[in-house]
VOKE-599757 format. One record per residue (C-alpha): residue number from 1; x, y, z. Coordinates in Angstrom, 2 decimals. Layout:
k  xx  yy  zz
NUM  X  Y  Z
...
//
This chain:
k  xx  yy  zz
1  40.72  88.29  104.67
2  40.42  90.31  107.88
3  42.92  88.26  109.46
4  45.82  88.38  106.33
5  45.04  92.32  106.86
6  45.93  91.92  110.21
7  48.93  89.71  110.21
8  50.80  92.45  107.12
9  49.80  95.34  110.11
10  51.35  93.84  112.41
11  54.71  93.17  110.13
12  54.18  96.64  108.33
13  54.48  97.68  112.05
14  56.97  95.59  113.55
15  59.42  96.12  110.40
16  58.94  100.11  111.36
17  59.58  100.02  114.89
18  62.70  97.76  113.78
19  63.97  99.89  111.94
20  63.45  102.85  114.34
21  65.07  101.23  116.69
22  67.95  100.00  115.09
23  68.46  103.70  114.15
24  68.41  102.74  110.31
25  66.06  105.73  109.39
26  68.10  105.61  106.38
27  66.48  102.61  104.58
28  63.56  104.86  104.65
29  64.83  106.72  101.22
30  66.50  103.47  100.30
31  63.04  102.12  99.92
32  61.82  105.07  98.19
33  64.53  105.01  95.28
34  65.13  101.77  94.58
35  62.13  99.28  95.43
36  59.24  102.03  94.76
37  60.85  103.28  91.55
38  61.20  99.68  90.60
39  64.63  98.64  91.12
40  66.02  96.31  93.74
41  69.45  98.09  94.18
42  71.67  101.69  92.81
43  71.01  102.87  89.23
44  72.76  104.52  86.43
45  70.24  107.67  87.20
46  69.24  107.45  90.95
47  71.47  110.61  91.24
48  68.16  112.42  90.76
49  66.55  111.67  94.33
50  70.03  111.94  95.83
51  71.39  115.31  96.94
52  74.66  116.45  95.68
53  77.18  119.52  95.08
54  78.38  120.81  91.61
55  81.99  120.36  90.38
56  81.90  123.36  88.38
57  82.89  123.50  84.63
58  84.67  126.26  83.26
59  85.69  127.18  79.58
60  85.22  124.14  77.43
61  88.19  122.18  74.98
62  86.46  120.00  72.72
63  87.39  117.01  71.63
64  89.05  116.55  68.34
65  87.22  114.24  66.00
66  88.74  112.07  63.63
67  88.61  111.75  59.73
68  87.56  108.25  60.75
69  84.37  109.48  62.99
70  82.25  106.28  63.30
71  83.26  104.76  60.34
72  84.19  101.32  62.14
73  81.86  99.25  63.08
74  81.00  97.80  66.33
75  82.05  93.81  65.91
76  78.72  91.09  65.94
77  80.02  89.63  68.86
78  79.77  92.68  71.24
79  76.20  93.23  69.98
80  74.13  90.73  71.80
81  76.47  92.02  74.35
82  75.73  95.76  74.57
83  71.89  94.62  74.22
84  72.02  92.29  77.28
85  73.75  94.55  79.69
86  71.93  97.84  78.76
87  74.84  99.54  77.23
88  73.82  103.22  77.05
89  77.36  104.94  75.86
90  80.37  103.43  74.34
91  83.04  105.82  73.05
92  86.32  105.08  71.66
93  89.26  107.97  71.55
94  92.37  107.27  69.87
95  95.20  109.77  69.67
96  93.41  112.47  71.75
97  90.46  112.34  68.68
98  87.22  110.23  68.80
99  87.12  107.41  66.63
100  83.54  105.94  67.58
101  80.41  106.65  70.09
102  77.70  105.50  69.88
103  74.56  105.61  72.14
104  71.34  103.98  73.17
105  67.98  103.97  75.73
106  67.96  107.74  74.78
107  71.35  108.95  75.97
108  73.55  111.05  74.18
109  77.07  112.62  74.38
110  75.47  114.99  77.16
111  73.40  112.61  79.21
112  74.41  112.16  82.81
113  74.61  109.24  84.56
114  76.26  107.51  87.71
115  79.86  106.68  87.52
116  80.12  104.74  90.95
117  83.26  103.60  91.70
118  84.83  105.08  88.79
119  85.14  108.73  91.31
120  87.35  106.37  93.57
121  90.04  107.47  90.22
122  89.46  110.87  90.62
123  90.13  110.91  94.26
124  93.25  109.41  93.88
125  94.05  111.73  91.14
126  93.28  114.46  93.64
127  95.86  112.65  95.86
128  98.29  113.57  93.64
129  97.69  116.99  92.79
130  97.22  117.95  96.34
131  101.04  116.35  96.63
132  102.15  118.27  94.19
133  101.14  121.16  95.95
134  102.58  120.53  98.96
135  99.69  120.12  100.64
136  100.05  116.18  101.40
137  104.07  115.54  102.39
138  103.55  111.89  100.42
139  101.88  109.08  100.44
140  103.32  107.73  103.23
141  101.77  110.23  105.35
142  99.90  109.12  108.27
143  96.61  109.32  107.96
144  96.09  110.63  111.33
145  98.06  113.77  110.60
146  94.61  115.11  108.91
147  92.00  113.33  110.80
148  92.46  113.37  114.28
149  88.97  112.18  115.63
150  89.82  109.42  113.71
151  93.17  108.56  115.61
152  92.51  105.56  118.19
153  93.93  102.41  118.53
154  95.19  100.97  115.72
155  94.04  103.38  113.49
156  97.53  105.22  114.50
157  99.24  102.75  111.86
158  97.18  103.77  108.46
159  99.03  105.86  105.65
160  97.66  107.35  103.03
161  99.06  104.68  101.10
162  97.40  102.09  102.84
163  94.13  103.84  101.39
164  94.71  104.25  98.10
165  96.10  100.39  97.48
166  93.18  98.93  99.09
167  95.13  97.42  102.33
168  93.76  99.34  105.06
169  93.07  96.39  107.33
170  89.77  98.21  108.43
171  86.46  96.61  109.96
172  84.67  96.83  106.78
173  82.79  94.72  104.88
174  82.02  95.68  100.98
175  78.68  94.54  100.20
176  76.47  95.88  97.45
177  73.60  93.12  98.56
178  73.31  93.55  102.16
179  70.37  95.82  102.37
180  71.11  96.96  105.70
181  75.06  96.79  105.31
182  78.09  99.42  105.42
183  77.83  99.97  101.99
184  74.32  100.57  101.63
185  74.44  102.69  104.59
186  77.60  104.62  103.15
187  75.22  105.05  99.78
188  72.20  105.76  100.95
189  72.78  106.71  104.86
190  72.63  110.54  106.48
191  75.71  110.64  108.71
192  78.87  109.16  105.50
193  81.52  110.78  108.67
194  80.73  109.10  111.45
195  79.71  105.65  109.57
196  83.46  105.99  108.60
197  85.34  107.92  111.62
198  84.52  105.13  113.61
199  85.88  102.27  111.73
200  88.82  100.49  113.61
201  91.69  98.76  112.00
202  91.87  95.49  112.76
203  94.27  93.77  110.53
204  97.76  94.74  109.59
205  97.62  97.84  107.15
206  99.66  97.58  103.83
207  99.95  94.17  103.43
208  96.63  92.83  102.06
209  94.82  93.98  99.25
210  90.59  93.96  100.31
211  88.79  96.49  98.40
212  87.24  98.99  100.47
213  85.14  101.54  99.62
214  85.80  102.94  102.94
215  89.20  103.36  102.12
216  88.12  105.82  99.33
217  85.60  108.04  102.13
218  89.05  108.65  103.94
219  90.72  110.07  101.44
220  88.08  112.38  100.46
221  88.36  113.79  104.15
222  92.24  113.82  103.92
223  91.76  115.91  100.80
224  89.22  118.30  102.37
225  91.27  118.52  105.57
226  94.48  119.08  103.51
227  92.94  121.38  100.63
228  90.39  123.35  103.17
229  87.92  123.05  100.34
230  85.02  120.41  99.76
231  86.35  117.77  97.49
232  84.16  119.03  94.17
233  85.44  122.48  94.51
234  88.91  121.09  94.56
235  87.88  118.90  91.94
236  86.62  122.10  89.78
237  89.07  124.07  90.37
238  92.32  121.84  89.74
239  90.70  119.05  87.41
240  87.40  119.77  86.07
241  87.90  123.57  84.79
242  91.69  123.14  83.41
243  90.57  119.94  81.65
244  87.85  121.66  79.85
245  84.82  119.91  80.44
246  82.24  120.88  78.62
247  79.12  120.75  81.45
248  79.00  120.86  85.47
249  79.45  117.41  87.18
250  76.95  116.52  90.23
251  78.83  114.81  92.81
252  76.47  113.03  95.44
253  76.34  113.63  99.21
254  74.67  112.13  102.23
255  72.73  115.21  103.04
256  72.25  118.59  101.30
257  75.26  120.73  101.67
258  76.54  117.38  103.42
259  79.82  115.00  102.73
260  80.40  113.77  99.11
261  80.48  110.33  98.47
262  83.91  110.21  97.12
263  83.83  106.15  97.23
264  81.17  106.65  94.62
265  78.92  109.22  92.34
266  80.47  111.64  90.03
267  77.24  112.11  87.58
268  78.82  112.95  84.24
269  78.61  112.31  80.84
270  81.07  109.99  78.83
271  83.01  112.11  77.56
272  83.79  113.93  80.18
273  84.79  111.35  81.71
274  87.20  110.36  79.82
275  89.14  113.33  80.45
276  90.77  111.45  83.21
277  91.79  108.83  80.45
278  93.79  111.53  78.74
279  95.02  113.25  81.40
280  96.96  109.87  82.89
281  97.65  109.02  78.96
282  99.85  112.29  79.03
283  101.54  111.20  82.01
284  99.32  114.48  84.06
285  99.95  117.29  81.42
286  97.16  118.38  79.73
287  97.69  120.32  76.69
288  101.02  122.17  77.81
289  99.92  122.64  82.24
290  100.89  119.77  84.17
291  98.37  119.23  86.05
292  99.67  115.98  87.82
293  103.18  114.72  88.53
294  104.26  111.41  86.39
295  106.04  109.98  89.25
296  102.31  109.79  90.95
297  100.72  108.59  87.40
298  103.42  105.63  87.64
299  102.81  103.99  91.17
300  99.05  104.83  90.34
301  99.22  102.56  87.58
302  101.51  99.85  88.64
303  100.66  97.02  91.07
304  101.18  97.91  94.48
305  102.95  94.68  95.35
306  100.72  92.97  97.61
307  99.02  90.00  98.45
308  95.29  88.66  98.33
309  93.10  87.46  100.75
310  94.11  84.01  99.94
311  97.90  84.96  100.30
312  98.92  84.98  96.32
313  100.27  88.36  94.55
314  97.86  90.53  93.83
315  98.97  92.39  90.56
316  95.82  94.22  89.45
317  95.73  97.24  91.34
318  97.43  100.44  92.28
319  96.27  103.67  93.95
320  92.85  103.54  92.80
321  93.00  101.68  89.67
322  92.17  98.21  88.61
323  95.09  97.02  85.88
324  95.26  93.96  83.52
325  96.70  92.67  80.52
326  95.19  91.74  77.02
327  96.26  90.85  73.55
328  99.71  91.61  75.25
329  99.03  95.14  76.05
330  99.27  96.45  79.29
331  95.83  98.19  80.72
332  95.03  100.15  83.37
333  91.11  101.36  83.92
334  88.61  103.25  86.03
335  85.65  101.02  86.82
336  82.57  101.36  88.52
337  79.46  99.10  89.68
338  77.01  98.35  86.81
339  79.78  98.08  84.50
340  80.94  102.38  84.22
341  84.59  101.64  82.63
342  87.20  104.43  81.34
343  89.86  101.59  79.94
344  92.76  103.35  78.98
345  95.29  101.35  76.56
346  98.85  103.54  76.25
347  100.16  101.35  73.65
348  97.64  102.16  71.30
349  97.16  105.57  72.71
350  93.21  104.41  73.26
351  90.66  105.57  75.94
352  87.60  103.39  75.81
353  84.60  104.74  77.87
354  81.51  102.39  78.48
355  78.50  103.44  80.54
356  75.71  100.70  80.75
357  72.81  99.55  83.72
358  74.40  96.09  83.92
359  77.42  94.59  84.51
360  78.82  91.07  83.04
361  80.21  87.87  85.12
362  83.07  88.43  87.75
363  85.89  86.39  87.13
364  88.07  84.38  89.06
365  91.07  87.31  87.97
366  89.28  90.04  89.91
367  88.35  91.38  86.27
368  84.25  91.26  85.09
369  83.88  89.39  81.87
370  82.62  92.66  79.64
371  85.53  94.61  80.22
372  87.74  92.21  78.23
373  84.41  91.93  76.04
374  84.44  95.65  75.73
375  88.03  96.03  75.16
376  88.29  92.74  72.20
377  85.76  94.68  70.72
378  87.75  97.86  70.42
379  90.61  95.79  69.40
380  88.97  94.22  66.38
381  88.11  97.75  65.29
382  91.24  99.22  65.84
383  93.63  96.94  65.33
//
């Protein structure tokens, strides 16, 4: 027994001085908010141990609710479903009214929760307005012109265009299961700048798609540098407030008072989230202020022409958004890890929100298989 206690000492203490070493001080809270809370990776409500700044709300615009409020029902198929995968919000709005939510685990139309990658949308979005404003020329801006400690070697090349579609050609590898990777050091490190200043590009930008949360991190600088605000008081200020949503918005950072992860964590509720739905639905007017220009909406939500990383035409994503087809109607959708999805369907003038703790299987398409789950579902109800 003496000598088991000895032997775990000495790897208790050798895994320490490891990680000292390595200068990984960071897996430190890692540790602390995933494996001794429980969890082996990022939940829908780690945001509580994480530090973050507000994206203030302002005056509130509900919702309009329809004659029809919840009186579809979900379909049997999508129930086993929604159990399996820990669904925790589902909402369905259809001509700017909501059809169905519905909610489960103890959430409600005012719980927060994570929205991962889904804030990689809203930084686009923010892309766009700052455009608008004059304060980016275009997209085709160099990247460079806004961060100049990040200007070396190649890095000279990138656009801001080369960011948003995904084709940076940066030294970056997106793992969510590398403990000790980029990502999880982006997620859950102290120093998000200089993990992502010193990338390097080392493949030919704006030619092939390679999702990248990096890509999103850069952005959220260019839109500080541009703006000379943080990116949630921009956010507040030309999203959040004239949209009317109805409570604050936490938006994660490395450190208190640090950088927000824009690749990741906007902690809202569902139907605040779907704002963004609407507000791209509208082609960037929201009820009579244009808020975003439609040119922007279009490129956002077409494919960006490029190829994969095994050379075929990659056709399901744009500045920031993933897009597909089903049933013969054209989608294009916000998604984020765990299975965080704002689907918007302009055909049927339908935003579909789902918030859950799990996603489903990732398909050879670059889709998961619960977002066409979710999105059948809706169909059947709505059809």
């Amino acid at each position: 027994m003496k000598k088991i206690l000895k032997y775990l000492l000495i790897i208790f203490v050798s895994l320490n001085l490891l990680i000292l070493i390595s200068g990984r001080s960071w897996l430190y809270k890692a540790i602390s908010i995933t494996y001794l809370k429980g969890n082996t990776s990022s939940y829908i409500n780690d945001f509580i141990y994480l530090p973050s700044n507000t994206i203030k709300a302002g005056k509130h615009q509900e919702w309009g609710v329809s004659k029809d409020y919840n009186k579809a029902n979900l379909p049997e198929f999508i129930k086993p479903v929604n159990e399996s995968l820990e669904t925790v919000a589902f909402l369905v709005i259809i001509n700017d009214s909501i059809n169905f939510e519905k909610y489960w685990h103890g959430y409600s139309d005012s719980s927060v929760s994570n929205s991962f990658s889904i804030s990689k949308s809203w930084v686009s979005t923010l892309i766009g307005v700052a455009i608008n404003e004059g304060k980016i020329k275009s997209v085709d801006q160099k990247v460079c012109d806004f961060l100049p400690d990040f200007c070396k070697g190649r890095n000279i090349e990138l656009t801001i265009k080369d960011l948003l579609t995904m084709s940076s050609g940066l030294n970056w590898t997106e793992s969510y299961y590398n403990p000790i990777g980029q990502a999880a050091e982006a997620y859950y490190g102290n120093h998000l700048s200089d993990l992502i200043k010193n990338l390097t590009v080392v493949e030919t930008p704006g030619k092939v798609f390679k999702y990248n949360s990096s890509c999103t991190q850069l952005l959220t600088f260019i839109v500080e540098e541009a703006t000379g605000e943080t990116i949630s008081e921009y956010a507040s200020k030309k999203l959040w407030q004239p949209m009317g949503a109805k409570r604050d918005a936490l938006w994660s950072t490395d450190v208190k008072g640090g950088d927000e992860k824009g690749f990741c964590c906007i902690n809202s509720n569902a139907r605040d989230f779907a704002r963004l739905g609407k507000l791209y639905m509208h082609q960037g007017n929201w009820n009579g202020l244009q808020l975003l220009d439609s040119n922007y909406i279009a490129k956002a939500t077409s494919a960006a022409g490029l190829l994969d990383e095994k050379g075929n035409k990659n056709t399901n994503y744009g500045y920031q958004f993933w897009l597909a087809e089903r049933q013969g109607l054209p989608i294009y959708y916000s998604r984020g890890l765990w299975g965080q999805y704002v689907i918007c369907i302009p055909e049927k003038d339908m935003i579909i929100v789902r918030l859950g703790k799990k996603h489903g299987t990732y398909m050879p398409d670059g889709h998961y298989e619960d977002f066409y789950q979710f999105t059948d579902a809706v169909l059947e109800m709505y059809p």
